[in-house]
Every structure is written in C-alpha cells, then in structure tokens.
C-alpha positions in Angstrom: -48.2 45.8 141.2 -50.3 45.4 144.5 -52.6 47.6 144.7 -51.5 50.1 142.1 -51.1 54.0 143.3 -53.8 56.2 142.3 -52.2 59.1 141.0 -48.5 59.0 139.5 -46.0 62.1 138.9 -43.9 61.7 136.3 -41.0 64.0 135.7 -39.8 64.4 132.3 -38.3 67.9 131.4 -36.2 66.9 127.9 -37.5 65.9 124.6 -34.7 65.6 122.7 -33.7 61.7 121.8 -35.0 58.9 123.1 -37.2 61.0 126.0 -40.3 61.4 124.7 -40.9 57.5 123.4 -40.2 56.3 127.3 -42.7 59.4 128.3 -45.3 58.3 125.7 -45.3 54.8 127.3 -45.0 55.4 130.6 -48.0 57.8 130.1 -50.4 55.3 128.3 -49.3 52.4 130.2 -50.4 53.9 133.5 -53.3 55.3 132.2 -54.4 52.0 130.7 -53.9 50.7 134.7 -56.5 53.1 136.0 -53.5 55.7 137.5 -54.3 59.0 136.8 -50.8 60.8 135.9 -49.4 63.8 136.4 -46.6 64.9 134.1 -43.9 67.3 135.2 -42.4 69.7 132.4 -40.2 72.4 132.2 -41.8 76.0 131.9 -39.3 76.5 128.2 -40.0 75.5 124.9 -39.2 71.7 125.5 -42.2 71.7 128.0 -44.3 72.8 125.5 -43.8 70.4 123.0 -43.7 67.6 125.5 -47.2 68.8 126.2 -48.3 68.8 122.3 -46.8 65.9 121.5 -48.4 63.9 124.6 -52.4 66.0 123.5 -51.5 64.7 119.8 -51.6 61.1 121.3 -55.6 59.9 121.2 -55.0 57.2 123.8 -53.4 60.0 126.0 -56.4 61.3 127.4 -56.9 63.0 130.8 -53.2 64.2 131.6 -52.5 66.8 133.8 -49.3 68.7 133.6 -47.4 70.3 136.5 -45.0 73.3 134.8 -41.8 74.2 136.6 -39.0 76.9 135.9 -35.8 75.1 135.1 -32.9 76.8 137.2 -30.2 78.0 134.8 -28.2 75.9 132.7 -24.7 74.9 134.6 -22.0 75.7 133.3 -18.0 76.2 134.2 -15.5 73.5 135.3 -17.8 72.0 137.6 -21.1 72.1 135.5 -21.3 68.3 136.2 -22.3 68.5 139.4 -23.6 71.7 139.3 -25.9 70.4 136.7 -27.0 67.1 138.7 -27.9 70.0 141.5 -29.7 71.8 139.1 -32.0 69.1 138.0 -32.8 68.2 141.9 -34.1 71.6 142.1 -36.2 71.1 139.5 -37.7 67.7 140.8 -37.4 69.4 144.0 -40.2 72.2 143.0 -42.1 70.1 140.4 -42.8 67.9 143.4 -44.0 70.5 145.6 -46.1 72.0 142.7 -47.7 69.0 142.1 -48.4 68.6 145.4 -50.4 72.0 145.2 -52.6 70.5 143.0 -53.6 67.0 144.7 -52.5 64.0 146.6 -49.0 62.0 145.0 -48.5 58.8 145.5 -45.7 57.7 144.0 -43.1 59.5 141.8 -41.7 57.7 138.6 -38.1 59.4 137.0 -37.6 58.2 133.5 -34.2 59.4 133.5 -32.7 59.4 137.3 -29.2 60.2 135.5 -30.1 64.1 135.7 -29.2 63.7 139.5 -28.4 60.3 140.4 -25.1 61.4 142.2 -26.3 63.9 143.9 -29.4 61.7 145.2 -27.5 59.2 146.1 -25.6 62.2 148.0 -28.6 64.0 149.2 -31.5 61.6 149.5 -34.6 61.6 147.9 -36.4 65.2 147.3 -40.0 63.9 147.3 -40.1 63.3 150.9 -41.3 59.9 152.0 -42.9 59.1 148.7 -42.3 56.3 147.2 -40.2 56.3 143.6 -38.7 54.8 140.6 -36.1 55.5 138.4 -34.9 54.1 135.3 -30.7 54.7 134.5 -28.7 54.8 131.8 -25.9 56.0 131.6 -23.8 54.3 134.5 -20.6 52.9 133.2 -18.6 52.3 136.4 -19.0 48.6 136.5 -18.3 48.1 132.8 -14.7 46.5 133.3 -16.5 43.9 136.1 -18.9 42.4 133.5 -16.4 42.5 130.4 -17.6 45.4 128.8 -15.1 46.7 126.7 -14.7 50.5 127.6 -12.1 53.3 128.6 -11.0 53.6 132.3 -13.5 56.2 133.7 -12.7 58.7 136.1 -13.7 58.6 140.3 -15.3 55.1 139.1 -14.8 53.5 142.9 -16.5 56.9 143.9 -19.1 56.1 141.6 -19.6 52.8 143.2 -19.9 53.7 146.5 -22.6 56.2 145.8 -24.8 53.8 143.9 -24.8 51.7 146.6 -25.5 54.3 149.2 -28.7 55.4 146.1 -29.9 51.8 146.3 -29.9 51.8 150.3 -32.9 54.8 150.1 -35.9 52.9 151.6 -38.1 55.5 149.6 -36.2 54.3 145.9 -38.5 50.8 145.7 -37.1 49.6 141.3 -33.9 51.5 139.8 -34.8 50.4 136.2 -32.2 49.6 133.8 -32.2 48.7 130.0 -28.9 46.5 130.0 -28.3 43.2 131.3 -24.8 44.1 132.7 -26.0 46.0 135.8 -27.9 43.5 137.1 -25.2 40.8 136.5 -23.2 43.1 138.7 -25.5 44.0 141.7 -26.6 40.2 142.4 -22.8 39.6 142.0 -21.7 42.6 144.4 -24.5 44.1 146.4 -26.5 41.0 146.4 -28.6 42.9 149.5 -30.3 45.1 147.5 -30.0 43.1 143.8 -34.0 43.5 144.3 -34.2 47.1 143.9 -32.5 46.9 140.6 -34.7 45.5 137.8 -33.7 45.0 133.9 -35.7 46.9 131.3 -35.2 46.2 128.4 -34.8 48.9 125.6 -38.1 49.5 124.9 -39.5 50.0 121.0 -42.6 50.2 119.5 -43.4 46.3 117.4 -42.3 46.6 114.3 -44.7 47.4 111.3 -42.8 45.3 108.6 -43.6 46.7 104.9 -42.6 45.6 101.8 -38.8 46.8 100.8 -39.8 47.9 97.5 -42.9 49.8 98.1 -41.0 51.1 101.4 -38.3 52.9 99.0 -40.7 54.2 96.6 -42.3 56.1 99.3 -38.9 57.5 100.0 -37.5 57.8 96.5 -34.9 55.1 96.8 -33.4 53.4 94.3 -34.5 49.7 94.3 -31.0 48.3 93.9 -29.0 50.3 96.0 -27.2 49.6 99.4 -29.2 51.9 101.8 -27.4 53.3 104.8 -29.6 54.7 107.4 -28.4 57.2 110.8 -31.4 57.5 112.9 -32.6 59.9 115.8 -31.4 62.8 116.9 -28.3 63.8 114.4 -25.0 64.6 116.5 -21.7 64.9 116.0 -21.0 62.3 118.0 -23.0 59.4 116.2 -20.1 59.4 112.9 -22.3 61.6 110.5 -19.0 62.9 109.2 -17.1 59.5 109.0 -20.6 58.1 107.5 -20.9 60.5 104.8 -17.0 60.4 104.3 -17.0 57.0 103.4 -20.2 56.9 101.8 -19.0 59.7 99.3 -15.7 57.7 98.8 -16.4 53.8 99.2 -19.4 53.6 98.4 -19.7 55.5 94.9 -19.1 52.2 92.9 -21.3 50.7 95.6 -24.0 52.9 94.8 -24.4 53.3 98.5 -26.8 55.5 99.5 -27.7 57.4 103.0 -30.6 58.1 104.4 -30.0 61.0 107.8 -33.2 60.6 109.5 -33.7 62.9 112.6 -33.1 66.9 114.1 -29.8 67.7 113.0 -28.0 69.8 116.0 -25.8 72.7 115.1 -22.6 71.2 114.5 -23.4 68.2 112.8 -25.3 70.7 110.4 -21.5 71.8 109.6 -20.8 67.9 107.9 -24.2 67.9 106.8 -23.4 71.1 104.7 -19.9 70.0 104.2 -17.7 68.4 100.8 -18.6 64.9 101.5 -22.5 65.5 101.6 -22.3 68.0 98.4 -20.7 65.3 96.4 -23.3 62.4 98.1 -26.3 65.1 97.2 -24.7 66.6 93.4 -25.3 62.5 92.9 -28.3 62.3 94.8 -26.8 59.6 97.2 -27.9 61.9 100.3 -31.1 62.0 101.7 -32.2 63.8 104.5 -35.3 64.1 107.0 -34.3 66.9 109.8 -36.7 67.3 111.8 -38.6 65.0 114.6 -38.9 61.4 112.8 -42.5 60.5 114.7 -43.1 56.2 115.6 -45.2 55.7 113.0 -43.0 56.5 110.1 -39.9 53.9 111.8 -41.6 51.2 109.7 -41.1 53.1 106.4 -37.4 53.6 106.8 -36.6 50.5 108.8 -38.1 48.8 105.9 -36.4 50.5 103.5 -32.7 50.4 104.4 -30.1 47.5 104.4 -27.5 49.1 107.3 -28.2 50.7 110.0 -25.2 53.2 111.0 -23.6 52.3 115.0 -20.7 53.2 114.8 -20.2 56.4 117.6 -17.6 58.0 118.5 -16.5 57.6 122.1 -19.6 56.4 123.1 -20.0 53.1 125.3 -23.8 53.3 126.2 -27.2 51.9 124.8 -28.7 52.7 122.1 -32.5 52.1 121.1 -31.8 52.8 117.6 -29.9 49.0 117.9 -33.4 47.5 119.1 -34.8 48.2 116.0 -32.4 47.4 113.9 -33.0 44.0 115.4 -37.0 44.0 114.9 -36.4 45.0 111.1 -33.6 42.2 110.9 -31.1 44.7 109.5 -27.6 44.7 109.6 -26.1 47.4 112.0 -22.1 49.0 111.4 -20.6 49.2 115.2 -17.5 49.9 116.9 -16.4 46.8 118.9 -16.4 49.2 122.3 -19.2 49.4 125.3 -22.9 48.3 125.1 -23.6 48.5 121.5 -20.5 46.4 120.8 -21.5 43.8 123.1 -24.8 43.4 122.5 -24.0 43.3 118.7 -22.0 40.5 119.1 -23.2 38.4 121.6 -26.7 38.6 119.6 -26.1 39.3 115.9 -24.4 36.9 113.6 -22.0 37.3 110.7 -23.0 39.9 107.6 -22.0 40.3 104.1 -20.2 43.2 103.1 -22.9 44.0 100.7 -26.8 43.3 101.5 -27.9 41.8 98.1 -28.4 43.9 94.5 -25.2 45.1 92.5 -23.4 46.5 95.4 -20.5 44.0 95.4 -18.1 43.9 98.4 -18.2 47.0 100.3 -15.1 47.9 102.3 -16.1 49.5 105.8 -14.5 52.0 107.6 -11.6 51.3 109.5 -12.3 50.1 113.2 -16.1 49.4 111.9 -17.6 46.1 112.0 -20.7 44.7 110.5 -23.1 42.1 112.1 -26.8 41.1 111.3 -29.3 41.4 114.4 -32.9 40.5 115.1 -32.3 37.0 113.2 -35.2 35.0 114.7 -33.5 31.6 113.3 -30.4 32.6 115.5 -30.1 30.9 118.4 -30.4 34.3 120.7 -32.8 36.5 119.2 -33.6 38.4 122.2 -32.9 41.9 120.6 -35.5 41.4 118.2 -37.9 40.3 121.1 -37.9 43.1 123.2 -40.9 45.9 122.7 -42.6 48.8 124.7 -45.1 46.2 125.5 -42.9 43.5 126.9 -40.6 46.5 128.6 -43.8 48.1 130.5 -45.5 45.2 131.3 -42.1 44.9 133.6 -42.8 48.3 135.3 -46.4 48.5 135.9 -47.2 44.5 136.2 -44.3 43.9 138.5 -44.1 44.2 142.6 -43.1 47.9 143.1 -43.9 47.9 147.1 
C-alpha cells in the first residue's frame, strides 16, 4: 500500500461472533505496518470488553480508543432501516470524536453491513476521508453466480444501491470473504470490479495436536464420534436438531457433542431441554459457554471428528467452515447458500462414521456430510486460507 496512512480509525462496536478475531487482526496488522490505530467502540458493555480483550493482547500495544454513545436500539416494523440509520450515527460521531483527538487518515469498517444501504443512500459520513469496508452479508446476487438460496426481497433494489455504494470516490476496497461477489462485479459492473477485492475468511494457522492427548484434555472418550458446534450458540445454527439427533441416532453410535461458545438466551431453552438431559444423564453432552479464546481452537479442532454446518435458514459464510478445513475435519451442511457451496465445490466425499466403533451413522434429514481441508484434494484452498494470507491482502495491497 503506497505510502501507508499514518493513523487509521477503525470502527468496531460489536463483539459478539466473529467481530472481535477481524478486530484483533486488523489491529496488529496495522500496527506491525507502522500505523498508529485508533479504535472506535461503543460507550456499553460490548465496548468495554472490546477494549480488554484488545489490552489482553501483548502484541497490541499503543492503541487508542475513541468511545461513542450508541443511539437506541431500532426497533418496530421498520427496524431495518432504522437500524442501518442508527449505526451511521454512530460512525457519524465516532468519526468526529476521533477527530477531536488528532489527524485521521483513513477510516477502515470491518463490518460495512451495519449501514451499507443507507451509505450507499447517503454517502460516506467521514467526509472526504478515504475508507474501506469489508461485507458480508450481501445475498442479492446469489441466483447470478449459482448459489443456491431463497428469492430475497427488493433484491434489484439492492443491486442498484451497491452499485451507486461502489461509485463513492471516497470508498477506495469493499472487502469481501466469498469468491461469488467478485465473479459478479467483473461480470456486471466491470467499471468498478477494482473497488471490490476478495478476502478470504480469515483464521488463525492451525496448531495441530495429537487427537488423543487433545481429548484427554477435554475428557473425551478415545473411541467416540465427536460432534463439535462452535462460536457463538444460537438458535439458528441447529443446536436443537443437533442435540435431537445426537440423543436419538447417535446413542448406539456413541456420538458425542461438544457446544463450544456463549450460549444466547433461547438456545439456553434446548440446551436445558429433553434431548440435552438424556445426552448429559449419559454424559454424551459437553459444554463450554462462555467466550472460546484462539488459542484453545487447536484443542477442540483436534479433538473432534464433525464439525456441525448445518443452519437453519441461513445462506451466508461461515468462519467456523475455514477451520474445519485447516483441522481436515469433516463438516455436516445443508446443501443451500455459501456454506453449501463451498463444501462442495472444495470437500470431497466422507464416511458416515469417522473411524473407531461408531459404525454407519445415519444423519439428519436434508444434512449432508463432506470432508474439507484435504491437502491431497485437488482444491484445497479452504484449508489454505489464514489471517496472515487474508491481511497481507488489505494492508500489502494498493488501497489509493
């Protein structure tokens, strides 16, 4: 990046999920460049951890932090938008507060779906500064690249104002962590294809360990199948179809699960439920809720043989799927969206059952199986990608 801006804010108001890991890198990657960085955070508890978590870091030295009042949560029929509003408030005054405290020169959103409708709407609320963003959560082109999704609503709306968000002359790289989106602006916007930039899902290497010694660390049998849901433990992400079927299935299996992450309130209500009382009264349940930090992924990746995919209604990313692939384990997916793709297209056939005395294990219905990060396979670019490759993009590449 020619020459490299001196100081950097970076906005970053959530924790939750995958959050923090991109704000860790970002953090130490710029830092390692000489740029002195400015971190925006939210005046709420969130803020506050950010800022612990980021001081816990040794390499993470000589951060600044800029604290900001988050308006008040949206909410109503239109909480949507009213939300996207709400968050360009926020980057709004954390820009101006920063600006209190020295020079900016260049603005770097880790998460640009907070707002990116109502940027694209609105223009950019850091003046003439320069800025990057990295997205998401976009879906509107999935049915032009062969993505298997459902139709989404106002998607042509949707198009129109990401083109209108990549014709800001301040907005220099719109980041984003799936191949598709590229694909589709060189194909339909080839003007501005430049702006937009793949980044791969970024994860820290792996750390492989020895299987056995992994599960005696987290008193798991050595024979059993070991079925892992990792990261922040939603609803949404299967927990009750896991435990369902691992509590039915998989008891002449000897399946095993391993919930590894914060459990949010209503997942708590399956975690507490039947299923998981008859997985724990034969101590086939075992749980971690709370923050899982990067240094303990190698322990559990190690450990299990599945890693659990399989979503509800959900057609994004997931970084959980990365590293899967660096640990060479098998994931369990619904054939739908991003994960579904990328499974295919770069895993190759499993077993039902990962070695030991597990047999044939029957999956749930609409739930497939495929092994990713084989390195002998002839794409083994899952397995591949790392924070280090993925930043190396950002702060080695033109941003002018």
């Amino acid at each position: 990046m020619p020459p490299s801006p001196s100081t950097w804010l970076i906005i970053e108001p959530t924790i939750t999920g995958h959050h923090f890991d991109y704000l860790r890198h970002l953090v130490g990657g710029a830092l390692q460049r000489g740029i002195l960085v400015v971190v925006g955070v939210g005046t709420d508890p969130a803020g506050e951890q950010i800022e612990r978590r980021l001081h816990a870091v040794p390499a993470l030295e000589g951060i600044e932090f800029v604290r900001t009042p988050l308006p008040a949560a949206a909410a109503g029929p239109a909480r949507r938008v009213r939300g996207m509003m709400r968050w360009r408030r926020f980057s709004a005054d954390t820009w101006r507060a920063a600006g209190r405290q020295r020079r900016i020169d260049f603005v770097f959103v880790p998460y640009l779906d907070y707002a990116f409708f109502a940027v694209a709407l609105l223009g950019s609320t850091f003046g003439d500064c320069p800025f990057a963003d990295i997205a998401m959560r976009q879906r509107f082109r999935f049915p032009e690249v062969g993505v298997v999704s459902a139709p989404q609503r106002g998607a042509r709306l949707r198009r129109l104002l990401f083109r209108r968000l990549l014709a800001l002359d301040s907005l220099k790289r719109l980041f984003v962590i799936d191949e598709t989106l590229p694909e589709y602006v060189t194909r339909w916007h080839r003007e501005v294809a430049g702006k937009v930039v793949l980044l791969p899902d970024p994860s820290d290497p792996p750390r492989r360990m020895d299987r056995a010694a992994a599960r005696a660390a987290l008193g798991l049998p050595a024979g059993a199948l070991v079925v892992l849901l990792f990261g922040d433990i939603e609803a949404r992400k299967g927990v009750a179809t896991m435990l369902e079927w691992a509590a039915d299935t998989g008891r002449a299996a000897d399946v095993h699960v391993v919930l590894a992450g914060t459990i949010d309130e209503e997942a708590r209500t399956f975690v507490s439920g039947e299923a998981a009382a008859r997985l724990r009264e034969a101590d086939r349940c075992h749980i971690i809720d709370r923050y899982v930090a990067a240094d303990e992924d190698a322990l559990l990746f190690s450990a299990v043989d599945w890693v659990w995919l399989a979503y509800q209604d959900f057609e994004l990313m997931s970084g959980v799927l990365i590293k899967a692939a660096q640990y060479g384990c098998v994931v369990l997916f619904r054939d739908v969206g991003l994960i579904g793709r990328f499974a295919r297209r770069y895993g190759s056939p499993a077993e039902h059952a990962s070695g030991g005395p597990a047999g044939t294990v029957c999956v749930p219905p609409g739930v497939q199986l495929r092994r990713v990060g084989d390195r002998t396979s002839p794409d083994a670019r899952l397995a591949e990608q790392s924070s280090d490759n993925a930043y190396r993009i950002i702060f080695d590449g033109p941003m002018a």
